[in-house]
Every structure is written in structure tokens, then in C-alpha cells.
C-alpha positions as CSV (number, residue, x, y, z in Angstrom):
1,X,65.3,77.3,20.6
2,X,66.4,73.8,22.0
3,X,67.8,71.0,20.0
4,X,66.1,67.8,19.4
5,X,66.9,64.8,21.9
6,X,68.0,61.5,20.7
7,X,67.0,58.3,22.3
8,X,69.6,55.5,22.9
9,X,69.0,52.1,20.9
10,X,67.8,49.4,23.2
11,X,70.1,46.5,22.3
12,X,68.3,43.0,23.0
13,X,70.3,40.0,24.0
14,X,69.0,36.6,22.8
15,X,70.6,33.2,24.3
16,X,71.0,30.3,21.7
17,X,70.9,28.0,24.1
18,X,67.0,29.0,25.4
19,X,66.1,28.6,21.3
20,X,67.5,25.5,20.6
21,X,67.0,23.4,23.6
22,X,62.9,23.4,22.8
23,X,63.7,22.9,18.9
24,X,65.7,19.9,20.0
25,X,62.9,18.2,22.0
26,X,60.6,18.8,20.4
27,X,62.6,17.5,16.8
28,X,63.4,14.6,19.6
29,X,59.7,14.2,20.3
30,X,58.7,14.1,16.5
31,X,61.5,11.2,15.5
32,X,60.5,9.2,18.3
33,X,56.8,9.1,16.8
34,X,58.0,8.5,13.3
35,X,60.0,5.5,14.9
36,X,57.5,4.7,16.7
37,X,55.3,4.3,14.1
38,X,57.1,3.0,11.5
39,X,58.8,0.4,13.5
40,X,56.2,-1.1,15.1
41,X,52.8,-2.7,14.5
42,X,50.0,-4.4,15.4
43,X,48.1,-7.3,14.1
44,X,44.4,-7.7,15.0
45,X,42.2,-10.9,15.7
46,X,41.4,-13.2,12.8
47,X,44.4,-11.8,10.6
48,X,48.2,-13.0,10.5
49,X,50.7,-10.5,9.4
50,X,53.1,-11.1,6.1
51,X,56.2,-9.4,6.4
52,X,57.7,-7.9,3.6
53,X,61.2,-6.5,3.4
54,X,62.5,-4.2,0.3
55,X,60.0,-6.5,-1.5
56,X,61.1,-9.9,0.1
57,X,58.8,-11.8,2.5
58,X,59.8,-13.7,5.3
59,X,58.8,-17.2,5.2
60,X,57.1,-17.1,8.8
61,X,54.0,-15.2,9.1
62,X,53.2,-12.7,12.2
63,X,50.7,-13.7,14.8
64,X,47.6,-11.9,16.0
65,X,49.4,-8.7,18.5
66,X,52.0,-6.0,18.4
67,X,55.6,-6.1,17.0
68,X,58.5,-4.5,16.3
69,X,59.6,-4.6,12.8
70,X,62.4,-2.3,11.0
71,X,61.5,1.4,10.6
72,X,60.5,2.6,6.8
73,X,62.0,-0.9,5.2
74,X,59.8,-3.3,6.3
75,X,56.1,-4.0,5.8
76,X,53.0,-5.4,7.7
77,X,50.8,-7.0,5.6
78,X,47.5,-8.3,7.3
79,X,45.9,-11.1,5.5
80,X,42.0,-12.8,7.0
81,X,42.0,-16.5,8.3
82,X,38.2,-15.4,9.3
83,X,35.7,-17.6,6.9
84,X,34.8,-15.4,4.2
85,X,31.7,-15.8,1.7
86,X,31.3,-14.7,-1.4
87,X,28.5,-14.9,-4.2
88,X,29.2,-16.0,-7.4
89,X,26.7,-16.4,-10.6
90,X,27.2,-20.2,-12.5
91,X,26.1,-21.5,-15.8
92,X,26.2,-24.5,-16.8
93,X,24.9,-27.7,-19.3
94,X,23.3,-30.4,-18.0
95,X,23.4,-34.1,-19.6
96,X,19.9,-33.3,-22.0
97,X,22.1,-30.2,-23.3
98,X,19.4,-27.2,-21.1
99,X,21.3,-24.3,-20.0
100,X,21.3,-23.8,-16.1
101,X,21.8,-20.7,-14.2
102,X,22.3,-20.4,-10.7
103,X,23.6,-18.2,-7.7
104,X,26.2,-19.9,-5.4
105,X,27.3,-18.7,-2.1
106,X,30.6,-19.9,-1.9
107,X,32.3,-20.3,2.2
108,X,36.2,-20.4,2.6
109,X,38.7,-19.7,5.1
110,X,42.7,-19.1,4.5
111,X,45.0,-21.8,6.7
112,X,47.3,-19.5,8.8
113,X,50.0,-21.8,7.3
114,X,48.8,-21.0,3.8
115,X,48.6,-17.1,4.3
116,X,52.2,-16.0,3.3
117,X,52.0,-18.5,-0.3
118,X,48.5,-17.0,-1.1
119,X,50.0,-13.8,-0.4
120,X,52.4,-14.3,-2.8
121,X,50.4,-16.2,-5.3
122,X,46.7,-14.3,-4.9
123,X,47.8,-10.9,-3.5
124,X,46.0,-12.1,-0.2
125,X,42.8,-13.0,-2.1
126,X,42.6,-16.3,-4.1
127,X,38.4,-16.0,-4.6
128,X,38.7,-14.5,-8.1
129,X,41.5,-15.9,-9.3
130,X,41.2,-19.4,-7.7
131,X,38.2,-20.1,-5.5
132,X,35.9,-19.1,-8.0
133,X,37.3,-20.6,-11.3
134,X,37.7,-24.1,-9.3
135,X,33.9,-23.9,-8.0
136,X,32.6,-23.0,-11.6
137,X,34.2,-25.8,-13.2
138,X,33.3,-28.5,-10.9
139,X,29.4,-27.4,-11.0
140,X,30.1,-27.7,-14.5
141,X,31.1,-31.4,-14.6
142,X,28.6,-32.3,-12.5
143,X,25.7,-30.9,-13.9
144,X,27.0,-32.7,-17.1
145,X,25.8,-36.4,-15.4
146,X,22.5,-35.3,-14.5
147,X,19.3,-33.8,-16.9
148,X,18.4,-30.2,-16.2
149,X,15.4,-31.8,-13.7
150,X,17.5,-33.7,-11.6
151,X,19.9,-30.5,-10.7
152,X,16.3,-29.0,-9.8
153,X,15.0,-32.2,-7.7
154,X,18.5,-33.6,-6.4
155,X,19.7,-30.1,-5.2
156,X,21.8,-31.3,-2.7
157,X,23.3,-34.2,-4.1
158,X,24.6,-32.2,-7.0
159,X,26.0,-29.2,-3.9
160,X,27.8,-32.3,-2.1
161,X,29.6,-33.6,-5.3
162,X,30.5,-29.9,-6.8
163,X,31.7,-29.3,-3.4
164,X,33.9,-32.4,-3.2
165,X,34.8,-32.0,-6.3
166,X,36.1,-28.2,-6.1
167,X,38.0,-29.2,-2.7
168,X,39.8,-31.7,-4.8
169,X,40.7,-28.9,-7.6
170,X,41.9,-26.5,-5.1
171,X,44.0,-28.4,-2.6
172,X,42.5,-28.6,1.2
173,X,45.8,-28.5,2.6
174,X,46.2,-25.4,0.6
175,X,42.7,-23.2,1.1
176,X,39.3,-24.5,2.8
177,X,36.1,-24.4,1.0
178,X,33.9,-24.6,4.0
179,X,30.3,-25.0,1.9
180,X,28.5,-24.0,-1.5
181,X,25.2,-23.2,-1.3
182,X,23.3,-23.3,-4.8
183,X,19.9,-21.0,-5.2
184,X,17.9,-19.2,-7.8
185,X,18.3,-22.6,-10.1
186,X,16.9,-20.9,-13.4
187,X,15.6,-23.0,-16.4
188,X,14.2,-22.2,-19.2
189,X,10.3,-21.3,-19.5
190,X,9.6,-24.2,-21.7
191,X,11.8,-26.2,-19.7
192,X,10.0,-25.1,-16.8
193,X,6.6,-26.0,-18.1
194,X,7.5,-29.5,-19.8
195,X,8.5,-30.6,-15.8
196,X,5.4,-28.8,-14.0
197,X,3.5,-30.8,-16.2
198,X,5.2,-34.1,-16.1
199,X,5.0,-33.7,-12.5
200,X,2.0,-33.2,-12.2
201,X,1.1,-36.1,-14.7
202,X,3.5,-38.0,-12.1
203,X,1.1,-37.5,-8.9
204,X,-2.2,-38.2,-10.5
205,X,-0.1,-41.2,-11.7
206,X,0.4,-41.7,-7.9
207,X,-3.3,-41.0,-7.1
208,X,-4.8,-43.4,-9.5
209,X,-2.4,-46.3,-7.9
210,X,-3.3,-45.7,-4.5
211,X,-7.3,-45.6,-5.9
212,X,-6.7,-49.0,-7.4
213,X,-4.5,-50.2,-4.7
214,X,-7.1,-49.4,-2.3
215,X,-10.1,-50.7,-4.2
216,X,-8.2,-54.1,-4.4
217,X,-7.5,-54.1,-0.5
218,X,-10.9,-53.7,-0.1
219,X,-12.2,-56.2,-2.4
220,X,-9.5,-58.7,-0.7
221,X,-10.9,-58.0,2.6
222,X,-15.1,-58.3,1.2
223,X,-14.3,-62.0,-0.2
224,X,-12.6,-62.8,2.6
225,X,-15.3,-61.7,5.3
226,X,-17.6,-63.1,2.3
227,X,-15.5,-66.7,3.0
228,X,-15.9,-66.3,6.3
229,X,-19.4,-65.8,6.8
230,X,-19.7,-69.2,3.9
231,X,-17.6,-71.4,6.2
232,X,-19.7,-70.4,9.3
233,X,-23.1,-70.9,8.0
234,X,-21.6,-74.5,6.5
235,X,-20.5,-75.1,9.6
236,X,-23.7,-74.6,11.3
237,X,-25.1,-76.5,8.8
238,X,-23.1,-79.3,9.1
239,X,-24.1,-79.1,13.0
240,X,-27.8,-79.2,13.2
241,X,-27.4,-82.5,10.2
242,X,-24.8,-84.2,12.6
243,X,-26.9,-83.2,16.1
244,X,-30.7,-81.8,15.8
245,X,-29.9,-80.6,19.4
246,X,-27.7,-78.2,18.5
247,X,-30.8,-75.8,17.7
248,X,-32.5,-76.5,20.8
249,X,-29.2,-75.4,22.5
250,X,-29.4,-71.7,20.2
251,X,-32.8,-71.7,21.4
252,X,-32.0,-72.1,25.0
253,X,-28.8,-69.8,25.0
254,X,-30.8,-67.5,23.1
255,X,-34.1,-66.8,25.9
256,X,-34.7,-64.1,26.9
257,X,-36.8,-65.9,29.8
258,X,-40.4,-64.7,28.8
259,X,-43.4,-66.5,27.9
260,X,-43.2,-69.3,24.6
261,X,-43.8,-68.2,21.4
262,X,-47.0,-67.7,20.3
263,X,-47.4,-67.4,16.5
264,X,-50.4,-66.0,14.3
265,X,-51.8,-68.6,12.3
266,X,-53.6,-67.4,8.7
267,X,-56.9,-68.1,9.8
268,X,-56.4,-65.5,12.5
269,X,-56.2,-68.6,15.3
270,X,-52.9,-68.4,17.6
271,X,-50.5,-71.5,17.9
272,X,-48.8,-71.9,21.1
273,X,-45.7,-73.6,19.7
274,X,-43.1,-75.6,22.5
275,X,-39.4,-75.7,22.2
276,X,-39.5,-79.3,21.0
277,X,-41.8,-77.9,18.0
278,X,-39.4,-75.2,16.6
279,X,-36.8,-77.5,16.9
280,X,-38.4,-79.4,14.4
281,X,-40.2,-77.0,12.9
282,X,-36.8,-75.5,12.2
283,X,-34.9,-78.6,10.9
284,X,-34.5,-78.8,7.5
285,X,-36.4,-80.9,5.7
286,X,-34.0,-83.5,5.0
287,X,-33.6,-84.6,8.6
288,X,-37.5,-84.3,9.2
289,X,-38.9,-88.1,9.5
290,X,-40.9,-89.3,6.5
291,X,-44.7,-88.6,7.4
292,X,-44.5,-85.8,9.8
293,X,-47.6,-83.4,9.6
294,X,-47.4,-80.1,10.3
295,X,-48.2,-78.4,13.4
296,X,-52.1,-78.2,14.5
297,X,-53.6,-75.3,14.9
298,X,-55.4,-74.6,18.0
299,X,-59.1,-73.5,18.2
């Protein structure tokens, strides 16, 4: 009976050197990305960077780009210069003491030379905390001066002064309102009746004026032509009286070139009259001579 055989132990050699050399690239590879990360950074279009340090900022903001800043210290803080809008409700008294509600759409845009105060003032976003208090308060104090109806006729006169009036309140070296656009002016329902009604009272007001107005122009313009039409016939008058030939001139100017007159007399007879007889058959009576008979009638 044969013994069992024992196999030898394979002994494996491992080099330190083949381990570490990969584990210290690639350890290499990973701190170069942290660093890389960290210590660098990019600010985009339309924003400027606020740097901030162990919770100090640097007075100079960062311009649009990329940077290098200190690794895991320092901070990049991107803050908009783009105009922004935002909607806001308002509510406000005017002079007669009627509550007003309304929507505004405020427009602003951050100076880049303002961005690291706001920063440190509004945490990079002054609407709420400044914008919007500002706005409120000037609507108020100009809705004040003017009835509830005039903030719904004048619209825009009451935007431009709140507008004004909130740049003056915020500072426009400080932060630009750009606009404020008022809409959805709400009244009361019986305040809204009482000024349907008074304007409507207003234009028939209007219509009844323009009636009368036009009535009166065109009674001015009837006794005028009425004057007009006096003077002429005076006029004519006052011609045939001063020259009897003055008819026989209409006469003339007036022939049409046919045949003379020929008038029906009452008896059924015609009379053949000349242009000498209706000149003074038409003169008045006060220039005829004393003792003139009428015309004979012929057989």
C-alpha cells in the first residue's frame, strides 16, 4: 500500500510598487478634480459673482466668465442684473375713502455696482423686502389725492406718479424700477354702479349738447340764408323803382328764343302780349303812370 503524496505550497510574490503606483494616480487624479472644482468657477451671462470668504465678501464683484478662487474657503455667489418682474397685489384708499384693489406688475433690474450691497442687505433679492414695500406705499399716497373714479379713468397718470414716486423711495442709484403696470383695478359693486350710471348720465349730457348745439347752427344758418334771400329781393326791388329797364333786361337775358308769349285770356280769346307790355304789365303799380288801361284783348 503506497503513501499519500503531498503537494508543495505555491508561494506568490506580490510587488508594492505595481499596487501603489495606480492607487497614487488615481488618488492624484481624484484631488486634481476636487481642486479643480472647488477652486474654480464660472459666472454666466446676466449675473455678477459675490465673493465670499469664511463669511467675508470682497468689495469687488466678479464679472460674467471663469475664475480661480481659493479651494473649499471661498464662495461664488451669482446674483441677476437681468430685469426681473414680479406681480404684486395692492390695496389702497382713495381721497372719497373707497377701497381699491389692484394687481401691479412691478419691472426692476440690480446695478452691477449695486450687487454685492444688495447681497449683503437683501440676500440677493431686495423685491420682498424692498421693492415691494416701496411700490405699495407710494400707490398708496397717490391714490389718496384722487377719488376712487379718477384711479379708474386716469390710469396712467396715477402709474407715472406711483412710479416716480417709488424710484424716489428706493434710491435709483441704488436699484432700478424699470415700470409698474397697474390691472384688475377692483371697486366696489355699488361703487361700480354709481360711476356706470353717472357716466352714462354724462354722455346723454353730451348728446343733448351736441342736439342743441346743432339745432342752433342750423337756425343761424336758416336766418341767415332767410337775410340773404330779403336783401336780394330789396335789392331787385329797389332796381326795377330806380330803372324800369332792368325787367326788360331779365326778360331779354332770360329767352329762350321762341315765339312771344301768348296768354289765355278769361273769355277764352288769346292775347299776344310784346316785350314792352310785360314790362309794364310787370311793373308795380306805383311806377305805372296815372290812367293806364289794361291790355286789350284781341278778337
Amino acid at each position: 500500500m503506497k503513501s499519500p503524496s503531498y503537494q508543495q505550497p505555491i508561494e506568490i510574490h506580490i510587488n508594492p510598487k505595481a499596487i501603489l503606483l495606480p492607487a497614487g494616480i488615481a488618488i492624484l487624479v481624484f484631488v486634481v478634480i476636487i481642486l479643480g472644482s472647488t477652486g474654480t468657477y464660472i459666472v454666466q451671462p446676466g449675473f455678477r459673482g459675490v465673493e465670499v470668504t469664511l463669511g467675508k465678501v470682497t468689495p469687488k464683484f466678479k464679472s460674467e466668465g471663469f475664475g480661480f478662487k481659493q479651494p473649499f474657503i471661498t464662495h461664488i455667489q451669482p446674483v441677476s442684473i437681468r430685469q426681473q418682474t414680479r406681480l404684486m397685489p395692492a390695496e389702497c384708499y382713495s381721497s372719497d375713502l373707497q377701497q381699491v384693489k389692484m394687481e401691479v406688475n412691478v419691472l426692476y433690474r440690480i446695478p452691477e455696482l449695486s450687487v454685492v450691497r444688495i447681497f449683503q442687505e437683501y440676500a440677493g433679492d431686495p423685491f420682498d423686502s424692498l421693492i415691494a414695500p416701496r411700490v405699495q406705499e407710494a400707490l398708496k399716497e397717490v391714490a389718496a389725492a384722487q377719488s376712487a373714479e379718477m384711479i379708474v379713468k386716469k390710469r396712467e397718470e396715477v402709474k407715472i406718479k406711483a412710479l416716480e414716486l417709488a424710484r424716489n423711495k428706493v434710491g435709483t442709484n441704488f436699484l432700478e424700477i424699470v415700470d409698474v403696470v397697474l390691472y384688475n383695478i377692483n371697486l366696489t359693486s355699488e361703487l361700480e354702479h354709481a360711476i356706470e350710471l353717472k357716466m352714462v348720465q354724462e354722455q346723454e349730457a353730451e348728446k343733448a349738447k351736441f342736439t342743441q348745439t346743432k339745432s342752433q347752427i342750423e337756425a343761424d344758418t336758416a336766418i341767415i340764408r332767410a337775410r340773404g334771400e330779403a336783401d336780394a329781393i330789396e335789392v331787385r326791388g329797389q332796381a326795377l323803382r330806380a330803372s324800369p329797364d332792368f325787367i326788360r333786361l331779365q326778360i331779354v337775358q332770360n329767352w329762350n328764343g321762341k315765339s312771344p308769349l301768348v296768354v289765355g285770356a278769361d273769355s277764352g280769346a288769346n292775347l299776344l302780349m310784346s316785350v314792352d307790355q310785360l314790362i309794364r304789365h310787370a311793373t308795380p303799380s306805383t311806377n305805372r303812370p296815372t290812367g293806364t288801361t289794361p291790355l286789350p284783348r284781341s278778337r
